[in-house]
PLY file of the C-alpha trace (Angstrom):
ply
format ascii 1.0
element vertex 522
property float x
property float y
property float z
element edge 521
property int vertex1
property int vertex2
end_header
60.79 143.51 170.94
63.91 142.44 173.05
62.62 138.93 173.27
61.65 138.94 169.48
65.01 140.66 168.30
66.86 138.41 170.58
64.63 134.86 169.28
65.68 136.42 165.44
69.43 136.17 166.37
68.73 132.62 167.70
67.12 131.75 165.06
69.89 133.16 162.64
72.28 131.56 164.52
70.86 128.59 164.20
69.99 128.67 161.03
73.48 129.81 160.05
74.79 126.74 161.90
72.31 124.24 160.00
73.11 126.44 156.88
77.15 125.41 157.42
76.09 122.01 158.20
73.94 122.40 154.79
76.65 124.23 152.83
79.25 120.91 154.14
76.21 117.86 153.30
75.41 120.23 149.98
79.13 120.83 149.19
80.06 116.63 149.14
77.19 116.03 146.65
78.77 119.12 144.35
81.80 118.06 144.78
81.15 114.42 143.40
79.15 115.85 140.95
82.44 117.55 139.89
84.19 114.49 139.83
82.40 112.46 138.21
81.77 115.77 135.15
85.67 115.55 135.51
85.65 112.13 134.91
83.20 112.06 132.06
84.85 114.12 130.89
88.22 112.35 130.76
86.31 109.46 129.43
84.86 111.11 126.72
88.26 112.07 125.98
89.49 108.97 126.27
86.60 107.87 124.25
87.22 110.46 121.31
91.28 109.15 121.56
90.36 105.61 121.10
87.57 106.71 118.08
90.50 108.29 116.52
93.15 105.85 116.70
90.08 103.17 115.76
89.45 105.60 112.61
93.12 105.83 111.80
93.67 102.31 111.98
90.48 101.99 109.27
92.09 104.96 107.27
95.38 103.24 106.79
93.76 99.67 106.73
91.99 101.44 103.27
95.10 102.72 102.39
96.96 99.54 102.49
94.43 97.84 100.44
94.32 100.90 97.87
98.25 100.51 97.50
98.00 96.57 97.57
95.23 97.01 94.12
97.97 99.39 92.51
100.34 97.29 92.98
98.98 93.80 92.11
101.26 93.40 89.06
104.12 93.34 91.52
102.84 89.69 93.33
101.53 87.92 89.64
105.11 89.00 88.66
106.70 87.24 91.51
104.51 84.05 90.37
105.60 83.90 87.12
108.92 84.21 88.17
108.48 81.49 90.52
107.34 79.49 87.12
110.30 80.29 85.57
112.62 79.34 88.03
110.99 76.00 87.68
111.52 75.60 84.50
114.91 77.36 84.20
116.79 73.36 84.59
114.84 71.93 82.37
115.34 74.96 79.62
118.91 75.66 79.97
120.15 71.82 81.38
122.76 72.74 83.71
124.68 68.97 81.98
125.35 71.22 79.35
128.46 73.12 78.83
130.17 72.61 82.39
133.44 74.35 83.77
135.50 73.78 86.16
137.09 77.33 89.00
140.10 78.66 87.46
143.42 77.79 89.19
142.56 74.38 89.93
140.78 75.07 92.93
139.16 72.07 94.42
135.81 72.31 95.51
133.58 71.22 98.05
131.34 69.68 95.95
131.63 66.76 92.66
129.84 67.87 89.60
127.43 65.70 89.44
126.34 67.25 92.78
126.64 70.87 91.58
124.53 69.55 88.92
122.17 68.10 91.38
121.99 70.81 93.84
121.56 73.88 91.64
118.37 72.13 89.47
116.73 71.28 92.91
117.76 74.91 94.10
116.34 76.69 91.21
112.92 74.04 91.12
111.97 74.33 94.90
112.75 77.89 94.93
110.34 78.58 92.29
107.68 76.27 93.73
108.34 78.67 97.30
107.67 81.88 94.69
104.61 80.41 93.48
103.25 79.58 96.60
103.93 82.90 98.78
103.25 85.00 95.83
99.87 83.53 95.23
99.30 84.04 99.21
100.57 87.68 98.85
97.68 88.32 96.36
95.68 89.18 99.04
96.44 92.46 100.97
97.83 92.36 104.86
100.40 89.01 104.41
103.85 91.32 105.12
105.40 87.67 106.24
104.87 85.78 102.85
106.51 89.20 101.26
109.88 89.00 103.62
110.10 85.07 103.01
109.82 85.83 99.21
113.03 88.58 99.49
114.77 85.86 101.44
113.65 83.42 98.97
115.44 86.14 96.45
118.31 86.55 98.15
119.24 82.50 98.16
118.35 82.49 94.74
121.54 84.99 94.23
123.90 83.29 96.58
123.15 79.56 95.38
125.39 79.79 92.32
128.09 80.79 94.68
127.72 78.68 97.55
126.96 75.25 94.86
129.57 76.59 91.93
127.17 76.54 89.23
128.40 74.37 86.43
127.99 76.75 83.94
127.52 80.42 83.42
123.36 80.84 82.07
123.10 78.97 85.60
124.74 81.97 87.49
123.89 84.87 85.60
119.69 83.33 85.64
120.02 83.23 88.96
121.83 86.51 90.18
119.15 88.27 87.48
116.47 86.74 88.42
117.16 87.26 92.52
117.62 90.74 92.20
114.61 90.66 90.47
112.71 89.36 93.63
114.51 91.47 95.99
113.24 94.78 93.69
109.63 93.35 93.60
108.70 92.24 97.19
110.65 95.19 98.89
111.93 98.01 96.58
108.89 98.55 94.21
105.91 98.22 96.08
107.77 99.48 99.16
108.35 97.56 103.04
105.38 95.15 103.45
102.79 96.59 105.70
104.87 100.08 105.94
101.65 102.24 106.03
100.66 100.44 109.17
103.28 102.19 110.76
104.60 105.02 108.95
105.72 108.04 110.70
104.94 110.89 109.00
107.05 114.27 109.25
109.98 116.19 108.17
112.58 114.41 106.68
115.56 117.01 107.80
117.47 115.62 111.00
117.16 118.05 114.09
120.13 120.73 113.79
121.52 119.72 110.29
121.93 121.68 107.45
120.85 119.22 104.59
119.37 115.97 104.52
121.54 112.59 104.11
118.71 110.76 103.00
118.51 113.05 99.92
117.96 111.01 96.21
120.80 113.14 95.34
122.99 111.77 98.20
121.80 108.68 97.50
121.97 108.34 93.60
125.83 108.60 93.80
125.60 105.65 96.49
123.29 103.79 93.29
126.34 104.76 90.48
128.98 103.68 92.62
127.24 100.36 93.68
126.64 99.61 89.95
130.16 100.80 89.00
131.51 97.76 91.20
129.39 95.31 90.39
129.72 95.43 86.84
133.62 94.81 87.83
133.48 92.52 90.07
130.83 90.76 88.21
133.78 90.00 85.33
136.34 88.85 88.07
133.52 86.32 89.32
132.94 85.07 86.25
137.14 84.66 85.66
137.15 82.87 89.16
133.63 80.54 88.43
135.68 79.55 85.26
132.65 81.12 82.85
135.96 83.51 81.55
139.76 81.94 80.48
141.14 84.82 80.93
140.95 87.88 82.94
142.22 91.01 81.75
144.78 93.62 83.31
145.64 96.81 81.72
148.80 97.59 83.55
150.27 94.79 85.59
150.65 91.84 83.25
149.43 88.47 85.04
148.94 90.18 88.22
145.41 90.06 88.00
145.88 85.99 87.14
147.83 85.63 90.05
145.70 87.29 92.31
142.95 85.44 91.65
144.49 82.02 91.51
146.33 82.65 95.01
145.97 80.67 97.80
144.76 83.73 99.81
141.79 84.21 97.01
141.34 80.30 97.51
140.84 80.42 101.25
137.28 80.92 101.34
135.21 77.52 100.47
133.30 80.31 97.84
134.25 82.38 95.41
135.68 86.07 97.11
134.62 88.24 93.64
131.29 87.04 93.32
130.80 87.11 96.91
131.79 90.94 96.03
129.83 90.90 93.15
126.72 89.84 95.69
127.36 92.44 98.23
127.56 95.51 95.56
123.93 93.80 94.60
122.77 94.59 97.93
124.03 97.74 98.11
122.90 98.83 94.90
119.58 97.62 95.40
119.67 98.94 99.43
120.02 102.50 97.84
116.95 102.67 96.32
114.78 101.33 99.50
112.78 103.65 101.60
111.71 107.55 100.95
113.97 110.81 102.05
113.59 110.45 105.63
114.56 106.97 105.66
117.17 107.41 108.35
113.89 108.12 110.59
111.35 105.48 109.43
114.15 102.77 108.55
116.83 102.95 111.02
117.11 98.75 110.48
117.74 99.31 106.82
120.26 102.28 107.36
122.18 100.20 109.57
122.32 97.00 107.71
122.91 99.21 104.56
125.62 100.88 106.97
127.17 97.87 107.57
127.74 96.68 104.20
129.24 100.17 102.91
131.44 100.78 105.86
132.94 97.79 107.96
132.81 94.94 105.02
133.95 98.13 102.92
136.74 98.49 104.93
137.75 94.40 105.21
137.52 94.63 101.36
139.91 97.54 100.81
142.28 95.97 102.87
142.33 92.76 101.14
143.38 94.87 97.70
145.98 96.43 99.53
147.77 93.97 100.97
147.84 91.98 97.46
151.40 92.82 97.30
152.52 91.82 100.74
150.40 88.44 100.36
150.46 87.77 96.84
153.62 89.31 95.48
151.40 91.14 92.61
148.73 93.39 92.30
145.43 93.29 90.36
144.10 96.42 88.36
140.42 95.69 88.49
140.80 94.85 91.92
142.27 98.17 92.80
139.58 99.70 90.90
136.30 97.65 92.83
139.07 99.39 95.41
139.22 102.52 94.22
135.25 102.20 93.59
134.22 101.21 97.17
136.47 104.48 98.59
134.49 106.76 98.23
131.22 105.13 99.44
132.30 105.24 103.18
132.43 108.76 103.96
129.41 109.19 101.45
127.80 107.08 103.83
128.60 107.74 106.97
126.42 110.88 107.19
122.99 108.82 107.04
124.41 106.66 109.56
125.01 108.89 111.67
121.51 110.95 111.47
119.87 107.86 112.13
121.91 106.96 115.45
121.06 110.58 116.56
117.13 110.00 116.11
117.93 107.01 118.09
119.09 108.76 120.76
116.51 111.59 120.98
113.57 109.36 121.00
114.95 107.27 123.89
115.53 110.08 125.29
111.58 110.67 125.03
111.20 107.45 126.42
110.41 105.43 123.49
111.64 102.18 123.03
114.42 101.81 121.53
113.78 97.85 119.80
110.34 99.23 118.39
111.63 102.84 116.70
114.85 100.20 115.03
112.57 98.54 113.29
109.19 101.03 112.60
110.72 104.17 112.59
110.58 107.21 115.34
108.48 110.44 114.99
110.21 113.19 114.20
111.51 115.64 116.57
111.12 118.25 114.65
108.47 118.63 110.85
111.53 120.80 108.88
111.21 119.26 105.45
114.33 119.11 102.98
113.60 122.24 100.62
117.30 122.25 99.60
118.22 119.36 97.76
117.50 119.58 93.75
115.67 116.95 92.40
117.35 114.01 90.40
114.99 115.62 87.01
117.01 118.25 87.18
120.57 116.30 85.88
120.41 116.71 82.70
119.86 120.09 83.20
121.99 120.89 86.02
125.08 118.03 86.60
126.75 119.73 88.16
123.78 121.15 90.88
123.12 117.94 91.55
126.63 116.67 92.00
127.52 118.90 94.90
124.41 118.27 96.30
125.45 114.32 96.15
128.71 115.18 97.73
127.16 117.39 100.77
128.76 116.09 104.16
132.02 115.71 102.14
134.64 118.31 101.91
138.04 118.91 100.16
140.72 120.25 102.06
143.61 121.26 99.91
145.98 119.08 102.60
144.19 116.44 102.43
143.49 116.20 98.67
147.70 116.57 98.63
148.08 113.99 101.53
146.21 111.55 98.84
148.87 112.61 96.19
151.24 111.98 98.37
150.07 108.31 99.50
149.80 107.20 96.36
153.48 108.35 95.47
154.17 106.02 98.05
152.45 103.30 96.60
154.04 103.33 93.44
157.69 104.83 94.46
159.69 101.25 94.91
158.93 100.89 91.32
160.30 104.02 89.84
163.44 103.82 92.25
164.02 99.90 91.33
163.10 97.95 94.72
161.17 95.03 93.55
157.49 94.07 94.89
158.73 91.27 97.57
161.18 93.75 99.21
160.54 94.45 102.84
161.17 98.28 101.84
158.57 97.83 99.18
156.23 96.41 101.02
156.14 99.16 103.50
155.68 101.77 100.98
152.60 99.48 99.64
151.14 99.12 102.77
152.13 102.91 104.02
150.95 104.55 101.05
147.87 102.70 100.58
146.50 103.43 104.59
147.13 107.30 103.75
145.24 107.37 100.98
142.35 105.40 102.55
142.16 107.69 105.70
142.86 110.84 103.88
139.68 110.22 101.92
137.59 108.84 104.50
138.25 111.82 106.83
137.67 114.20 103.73
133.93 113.14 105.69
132.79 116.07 107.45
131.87 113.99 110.49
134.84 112.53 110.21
137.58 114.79 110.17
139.16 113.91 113.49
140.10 110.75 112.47
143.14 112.71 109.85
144.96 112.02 113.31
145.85 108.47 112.21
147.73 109.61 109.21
150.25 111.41 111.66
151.02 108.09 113.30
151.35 106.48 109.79
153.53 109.64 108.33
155.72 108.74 111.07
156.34 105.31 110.70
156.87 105.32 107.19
159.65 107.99 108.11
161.46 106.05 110.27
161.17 102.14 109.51
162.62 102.75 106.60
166.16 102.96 107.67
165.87 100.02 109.64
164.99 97.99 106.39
168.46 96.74 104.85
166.92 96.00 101.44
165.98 99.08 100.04
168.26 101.73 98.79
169.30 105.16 99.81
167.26 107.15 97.15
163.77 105.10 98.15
164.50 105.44 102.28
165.14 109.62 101.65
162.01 109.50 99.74
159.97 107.81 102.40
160.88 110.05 104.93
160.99 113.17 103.58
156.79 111.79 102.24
156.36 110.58 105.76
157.20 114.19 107.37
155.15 115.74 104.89
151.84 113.19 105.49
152.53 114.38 109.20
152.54 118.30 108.67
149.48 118.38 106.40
147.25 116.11 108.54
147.37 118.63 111.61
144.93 121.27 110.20
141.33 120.38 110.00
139.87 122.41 106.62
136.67 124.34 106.04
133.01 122.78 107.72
130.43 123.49 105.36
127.66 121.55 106.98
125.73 121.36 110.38
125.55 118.10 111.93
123.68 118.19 115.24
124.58 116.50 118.07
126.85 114.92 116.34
129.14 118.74 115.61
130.43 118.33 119.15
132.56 116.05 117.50
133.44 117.19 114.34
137.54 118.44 115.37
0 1
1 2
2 3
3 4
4 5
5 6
6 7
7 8
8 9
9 10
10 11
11 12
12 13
13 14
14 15
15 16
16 17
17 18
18 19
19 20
20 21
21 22
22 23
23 24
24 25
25 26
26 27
27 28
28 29
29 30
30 31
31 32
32 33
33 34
34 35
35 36
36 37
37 38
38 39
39 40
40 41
41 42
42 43
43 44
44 45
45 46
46 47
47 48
48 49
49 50
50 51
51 52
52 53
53 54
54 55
55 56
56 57
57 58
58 59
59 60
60 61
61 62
62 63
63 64
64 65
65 66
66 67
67 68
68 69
69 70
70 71
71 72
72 73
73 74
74 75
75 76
76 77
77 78
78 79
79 80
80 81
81 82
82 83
83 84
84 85
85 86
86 87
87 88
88 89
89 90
90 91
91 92
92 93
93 94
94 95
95 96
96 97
97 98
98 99
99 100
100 101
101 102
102 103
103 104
104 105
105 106
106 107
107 108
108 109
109 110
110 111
111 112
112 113
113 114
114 115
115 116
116 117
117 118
118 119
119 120
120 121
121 122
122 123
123 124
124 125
125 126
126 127
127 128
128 129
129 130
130 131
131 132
132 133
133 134
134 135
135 136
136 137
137 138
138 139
139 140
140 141
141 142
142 143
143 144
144 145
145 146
146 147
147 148
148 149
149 150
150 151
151 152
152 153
153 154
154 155
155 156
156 157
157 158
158 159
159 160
160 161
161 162
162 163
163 164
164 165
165 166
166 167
167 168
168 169
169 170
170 171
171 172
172 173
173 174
174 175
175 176
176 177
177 178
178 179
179 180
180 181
181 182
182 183
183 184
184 185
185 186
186 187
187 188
188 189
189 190
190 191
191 192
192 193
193 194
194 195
195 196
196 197
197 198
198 199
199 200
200 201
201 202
202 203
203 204
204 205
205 206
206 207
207 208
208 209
209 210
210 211
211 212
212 213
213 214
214 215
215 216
216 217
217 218
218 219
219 220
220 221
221 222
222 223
223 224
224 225
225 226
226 227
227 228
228 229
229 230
230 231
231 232
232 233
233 234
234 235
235 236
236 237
237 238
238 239
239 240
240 241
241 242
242 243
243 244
244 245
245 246
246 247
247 248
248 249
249 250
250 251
251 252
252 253
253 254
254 255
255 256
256 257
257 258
258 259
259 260
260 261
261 262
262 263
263 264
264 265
265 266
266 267
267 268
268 269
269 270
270 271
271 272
272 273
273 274
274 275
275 276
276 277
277 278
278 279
279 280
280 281
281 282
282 283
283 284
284 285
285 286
286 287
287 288
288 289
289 290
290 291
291 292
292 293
293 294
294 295
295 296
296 297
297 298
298 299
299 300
300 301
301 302
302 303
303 304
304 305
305 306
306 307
307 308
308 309
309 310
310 311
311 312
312 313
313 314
314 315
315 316
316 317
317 318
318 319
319 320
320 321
321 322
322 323
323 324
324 325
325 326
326 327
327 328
328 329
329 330
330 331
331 332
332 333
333 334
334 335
335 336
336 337
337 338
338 339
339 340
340 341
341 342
342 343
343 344
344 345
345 346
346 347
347 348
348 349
349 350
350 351
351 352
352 353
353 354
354 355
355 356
356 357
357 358
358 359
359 360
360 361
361 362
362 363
363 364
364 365
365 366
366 367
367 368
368 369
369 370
370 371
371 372
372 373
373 374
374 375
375 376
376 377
377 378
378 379
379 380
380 381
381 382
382 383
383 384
384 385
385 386
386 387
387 388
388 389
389 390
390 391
391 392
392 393
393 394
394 395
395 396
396 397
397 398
398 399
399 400
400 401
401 402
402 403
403 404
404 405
405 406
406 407
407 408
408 409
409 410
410 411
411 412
412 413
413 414
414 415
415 416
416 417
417 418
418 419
419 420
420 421
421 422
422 423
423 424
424 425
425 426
426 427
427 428
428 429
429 430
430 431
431 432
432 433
433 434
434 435
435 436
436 437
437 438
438 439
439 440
440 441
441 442
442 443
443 444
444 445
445 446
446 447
447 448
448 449
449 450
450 451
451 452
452 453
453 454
454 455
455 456
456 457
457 458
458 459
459 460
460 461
461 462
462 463
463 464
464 465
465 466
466 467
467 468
468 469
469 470
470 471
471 472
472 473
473 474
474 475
475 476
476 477
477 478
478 479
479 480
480 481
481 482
482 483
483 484
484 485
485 486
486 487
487 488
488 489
489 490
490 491
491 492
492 493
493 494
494 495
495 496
496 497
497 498
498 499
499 500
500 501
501 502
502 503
503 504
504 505
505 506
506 507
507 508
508 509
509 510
510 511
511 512
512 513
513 514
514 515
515 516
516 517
517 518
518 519
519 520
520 521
């Protein structure tokens, strides 16, 4: 029993050995088999990913031809567009009815060239229309769409850069490339957008409204069109289609501002250039949906650009009329007065896009690829706050403040405005003429406070009301180092100049959330 007891352990023992052994040789096989479930598994999944990109692809692919059918007026229009550019030299015969730039400019170009350049500007630009637009006919050809809108955009500029000799030669072809611009981006939207559109909310992370709003941007549209219409009629005074262009308040000044040498310096014309660049704009407000500063950060900037930099250069050109010209021009001061208000206005959209810019790179996306297609959102909050442009005649005044989010007005501020413009216009009710040094540091003087009052009145920008304490301050003191003012203008100054410094020191009511971007709203 010993032995057998004793030859069962054994036999356990052993057994338990070859069963470890077993357990190790049957645990490798398990283990692969593990692996390689794991791994079909991850394949399937990869499998399933691919499927469902592969599906989207298809899914938008059908979308982009659904949109391209609904839309197939757009390209036939750009064709017969194209035909009429063709035949626009041989309708209106550009021989006919010539002019000569007002002031005696001299031009770059003889007439006979002008002539010669705009006909075979207008001809092989509409053969280019007819051409691309036939190609864009067929759905998935985003380049022949962008070479169209370029094709649009020299089609406006043409009549600049050549001086068209007459004026159905300028207004056809400022018309008829705004036209193109509206039909190959604008209408049916970006070429090949649904490719890559990023769907989501349309509310930047952290803020309080959106800047991409219709409302937001309809006042953007107004103020665009305002200016154009303007600077449209100093164009045409400057291209010589006008004899004469009107002032309400300053006499000749508007003659002489346009016929300066300063006005002359550019080898074009400086108020249809204007007249080109509130074109853009106008049409730039309309591109893209309400989360535009997400899915169009390009356009944003570029729209950016022209609103707040060349805004800028342009203001300053108006206000320093007097200093260089010795006269100021009333329809210049209001394409001035006009372009104001469409910094800070701006500024907010700008700003919401640079902030998606930053958060996505921070998620590791490249930066090159979200500038041009867009980001996904950070976060799906959808704007539920803005009223819808229906609702104006309605509700004006709904819809106005909701326009005018992002922009606030401080009682200091709004009298710091007041007060620059007292400056402005203060030589002339004390007697100092417009050449005087004194005067021309009022100009100047009053002219940057009003500028930065209103640009601060920006939410985002309120820190910037700093600069007006520097200004107050000069135009306090220079003043009595100027010999020929007198002593009733230099008291005036200061005591204004003191005053632009004590109300620029407190920073107003904040209405709005920005973001990252509150850390720096001061």
């Amino acid at each position: 029993m010993g032995e057998n007891n004793e030859g069962k352990k054994n036999k356990q023992n052993e057994h338990m050995q070859h069963g470890g052994m077993g357990s190790r040789g049957v645990a490798r096989p398990m283990a692969e088999m593990e692996t390689k479930k794991t791994s079909g598994n991850q394949s399937d999944q990869d499998k399933k990913e691919k499927k469902g990109k592969e599906e989207m692809g298809m899914d938008r692919m059908k979308m982009l031809h659904m949109h391209h059918e609904q839309t197939l007026w757009v390209y036939w229009a750009i064709i017969l567009l194209g035909v009429w550019m063709v035949s626009s030299p041989f309708t209106f015969s550009y021989n006919v009815g010539t002019v000569e730039p007002s002031g005696g400019r001299e031009l770059w170009l003889s007439l006979s060239e002008r002539i010669n350049y705009m006909k075979w500007s207008d001809i092989l630009s509409g053969l280019l229309l007819i051409i691309l637009g036939w190609r864009s006919l067929t759905p998935n050809r985003p380049v022949s769409i962008w070479i169209c809108c370029f094709i649009g955009i020299w089609i406006s500029m043409a009549p600049l850069i050549f001086w068209s000799p007459n004026a159905v030669g300028y207004y056809n072809s400022t018309i008829v490339g705004a036209l193109i611009i509206a039909l190959t981006i604008l209408i049916p939207g970006m070429p090949n957008m649904i490719n890559y559109m990023k769907m989501g909310g349309d509310v930047p992370p952290g803020w309080s409204y959106n800047p991409s709003s219709w409302p937001q941007r309809g006042i953007m549209i107004a103020l665009a069109f305002i200016g154009w219409i303007a600077s449209r009629y100093l164009g045409a005074f400057q291209m010589g289609y006008v004899g004469y262009a009107w002032d309400p308040f300053f006499g000749d000044g508007t003659l002489n501002v346009l016929n300066s040498k300063m006005s002359h310096s550019l080898p074009i014309s400086d108020a249809a250039l204007g007249t080109f660049a509130y074109t853009l704009e106008f049409l730039m407000g309309w591109m893209g949906g309400t989360s535009r500063w997400r899915t169009m950060p390009w356009m944003v900037t570029f729209f950016g650009i022209l609103v707040i930099p060349l805004g800028f250069v342009s203001i300053f050109l108006v206000i320093s009329q007097p200093l260089t010209v010795g006269a100021w021009c009333a329809l210049c001061l209001f394409t001035a007065i006009v372009m104001l208000p469409m910094i800070p206005l701006q500024v907010d959209e700008v700003i919401a896009m640079g902030q998606h810019m930053v958060q996505r790179k921070q998620k590791g996306d490249s930066l090159w690829k979200v500038f041009w297609k867009g980001g996904d959102p950070i976060t799906n909050k959808n704007d539920e706050r803005s009223p819808e442009l229906l609702e104006l005649p309605q509700h004006p005044g709904k819809v106005f403040k909701a326009s005018v989010w992002g922009m606030g007005f401080p009682w200091n501020l709004a009298l710091v405005t007041v007060l620059g413009i007292w400056l402005m216009f203060s030589p002339a009710v004390f007697g100092v003429g417009i050449k005087a040094s004194a005067a021309d540091l009022n100009h100047l003087g009053g002219a940057l406070v009003v500028v930065i009052a209103v640009v601060v009145m920006a939410e985002p920008l309120r820190i910037g009301r700093y600069l007006n304490i520097l200004i107050g301050l000069a135009i306090a003191m220079l003043p009595w180092f100027i010999k020929d003012g007198n002593l009733a203008l230099t008291i005036s100054s200061t005591l204004t100049g003191l005053a632009v410094v004590g109300l620029s020191f407190p920073k107003g009511a904040i209405y709005q959330q920005y973001g990252l971007w509150g850390k720096y709203v001061k």
